[in-house]
C-alpha positions as CSV (number, residue, x, y, z in Angstrom):
1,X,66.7,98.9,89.3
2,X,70.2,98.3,90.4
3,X,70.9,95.3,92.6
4,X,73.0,95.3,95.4
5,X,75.9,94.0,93.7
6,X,75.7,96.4,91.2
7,X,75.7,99.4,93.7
8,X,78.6,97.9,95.4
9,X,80.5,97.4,92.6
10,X,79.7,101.2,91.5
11,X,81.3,102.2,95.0
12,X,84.1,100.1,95.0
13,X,84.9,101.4,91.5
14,X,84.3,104.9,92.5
15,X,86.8,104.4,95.3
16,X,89.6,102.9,92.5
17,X,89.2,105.8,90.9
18,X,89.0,108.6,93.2
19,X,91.5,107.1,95.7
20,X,93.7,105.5,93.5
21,X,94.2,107.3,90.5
22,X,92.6,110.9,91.0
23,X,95.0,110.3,94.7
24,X,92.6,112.2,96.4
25,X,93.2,110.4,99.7
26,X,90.4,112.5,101.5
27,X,87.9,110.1,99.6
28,X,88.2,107.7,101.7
29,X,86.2,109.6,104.7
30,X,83.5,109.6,102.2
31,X,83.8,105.7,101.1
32,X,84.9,104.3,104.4
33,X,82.7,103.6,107.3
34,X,83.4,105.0,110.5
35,X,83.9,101.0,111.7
36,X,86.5,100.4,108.8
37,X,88.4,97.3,109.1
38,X,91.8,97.5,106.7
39,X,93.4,94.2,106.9
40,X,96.6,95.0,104.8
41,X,97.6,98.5,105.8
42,X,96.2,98.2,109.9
43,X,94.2,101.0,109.6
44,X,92.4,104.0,107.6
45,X,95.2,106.0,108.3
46,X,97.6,103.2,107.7
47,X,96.3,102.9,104.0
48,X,96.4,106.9,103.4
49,X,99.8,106.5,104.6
50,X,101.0,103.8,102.1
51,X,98.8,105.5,99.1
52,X,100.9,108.4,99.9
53,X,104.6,106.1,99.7
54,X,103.2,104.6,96.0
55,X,102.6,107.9,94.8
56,X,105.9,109.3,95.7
57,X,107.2,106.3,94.3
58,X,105.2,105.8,91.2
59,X,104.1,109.0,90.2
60,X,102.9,108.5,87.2
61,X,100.5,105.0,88.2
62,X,97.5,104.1,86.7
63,X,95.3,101.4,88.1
64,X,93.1,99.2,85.8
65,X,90.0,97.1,87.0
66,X,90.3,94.0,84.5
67,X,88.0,92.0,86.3
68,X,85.2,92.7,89.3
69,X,82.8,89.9,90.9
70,X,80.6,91.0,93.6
71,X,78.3,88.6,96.1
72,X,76.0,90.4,98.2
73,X,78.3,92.5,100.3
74,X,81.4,91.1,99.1
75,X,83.4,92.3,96.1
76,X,86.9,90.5,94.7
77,X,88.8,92.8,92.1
78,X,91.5,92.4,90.0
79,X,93.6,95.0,88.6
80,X,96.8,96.0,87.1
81,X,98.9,99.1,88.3
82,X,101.3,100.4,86.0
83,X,103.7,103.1,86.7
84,X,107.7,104.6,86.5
85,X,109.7,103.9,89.6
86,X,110.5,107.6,90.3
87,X,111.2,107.6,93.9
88,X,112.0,105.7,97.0
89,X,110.1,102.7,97.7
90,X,110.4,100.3,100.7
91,X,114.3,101.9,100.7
92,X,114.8,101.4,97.5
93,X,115.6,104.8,94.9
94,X,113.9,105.3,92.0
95,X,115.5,103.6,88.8
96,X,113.1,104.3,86.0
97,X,111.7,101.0,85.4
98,X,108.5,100.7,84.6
99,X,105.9,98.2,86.5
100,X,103.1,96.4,85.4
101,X,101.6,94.7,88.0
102,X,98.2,92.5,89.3
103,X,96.9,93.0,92.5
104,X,93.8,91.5,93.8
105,X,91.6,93.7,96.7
106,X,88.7,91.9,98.6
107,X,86.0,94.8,100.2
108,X,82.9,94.7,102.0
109,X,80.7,96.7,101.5
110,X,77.6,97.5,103.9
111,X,74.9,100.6,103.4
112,X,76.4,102.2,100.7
113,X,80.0,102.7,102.6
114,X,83.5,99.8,102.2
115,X,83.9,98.4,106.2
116,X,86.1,96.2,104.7
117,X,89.7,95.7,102.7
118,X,92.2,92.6,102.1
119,X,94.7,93.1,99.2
120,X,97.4,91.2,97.2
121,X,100.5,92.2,95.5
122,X,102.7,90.5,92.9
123,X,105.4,91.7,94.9
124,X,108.0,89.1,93.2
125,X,107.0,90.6,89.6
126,X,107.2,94.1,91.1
127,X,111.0,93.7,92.3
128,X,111.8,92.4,88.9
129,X,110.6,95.0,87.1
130,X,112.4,97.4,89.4
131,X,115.1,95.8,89.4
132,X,116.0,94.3,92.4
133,X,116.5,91.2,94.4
134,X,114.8,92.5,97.3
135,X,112.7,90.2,99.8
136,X,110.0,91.5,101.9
C-alpha cells in the first residue's frame, strides 16, 4: 500500500511531466484544485501564462527531478531545466545559449489534487548562461 507521501509525490511528478515537459498546460485543470493557491506566478492562469513565455523561449527544455522529499501534504523538489535560448525572454532575444539550471518548487497537496505552489530560480546562473547582465 502506498502512503500518502508516496501518492503525492506520484502527482507532483505526474504534473512535472505532463505540465512541464509534455507542455500540455490544460493538465493543470486536472492536477490543480479548484481553491489553488500559486505563490510565484499569482494565479492558475498566471502560471499557464509564464509556462507558455518559457516555452517560446526555451523550446527545446527539459526538466529533471534530481531530488523529491515529501511530509504528509507537503512536497520540496529539486530539479534542473535545461534548454536553448530560442526566443524572447523577459525582453531579452534569443541568443543560442544553452541553460542549465536548479530550481526548487514547494506544493501541497490535499485529496489527490496540488492547492499549493512556491518556486525558486537560479536566476543569476540563468543570465549568465544567456548571456546577459540583466537584473530582475
Amino acid at each position: 500500500m502506498n502512503t500518502i507521501e508516496q501518492k503525492n509525490i506520484e502527482i507532483v511528478t505526474a504534473f512535472i511531466e505532463a505540465f512541464w515537459n509534455q507542455n500540455n498546460l490544460d493538465s493543470a485543470d486536472h492536477y490543480l484544485s479548484s481553491d489553488y493557491q500559486e505563490h510565484s506566478y499569482q494565479s492558475k492562469e498566471g502560471l499557464k501564462h509564464f509556462a507558455e513565455k518559457i516555452l517560446e523561449a526555451f523550446p527545446d527544455k527539459s526538466y529533471t527531478i534530481e531530488e523529491m522529499v515529501a511530509q504528509e501534504e507537503k512536497v520540496i523538489v529539486r530539479m534542473v531545466v535545461k534548454g536553448t535560448h530560442r526566443g524572447m525572454f523577459f525582453g531579452k532575444a534569443g541568443t543560442g545559449n544553452s541553460i542549465d539550471v536548479t530550481l526548487y518548487r514547494q506544493y501541497r497537496v490535499k485529496d489527490g489534487k496540488i492547492s499549493e505552489h512556491r518556486g525558486w530560480i537560479d536566476m543569476m546562473t540563468m543570465w549568465r548562461q544567456i548571456g546577459t547582465s540583466h537584473q530582475m
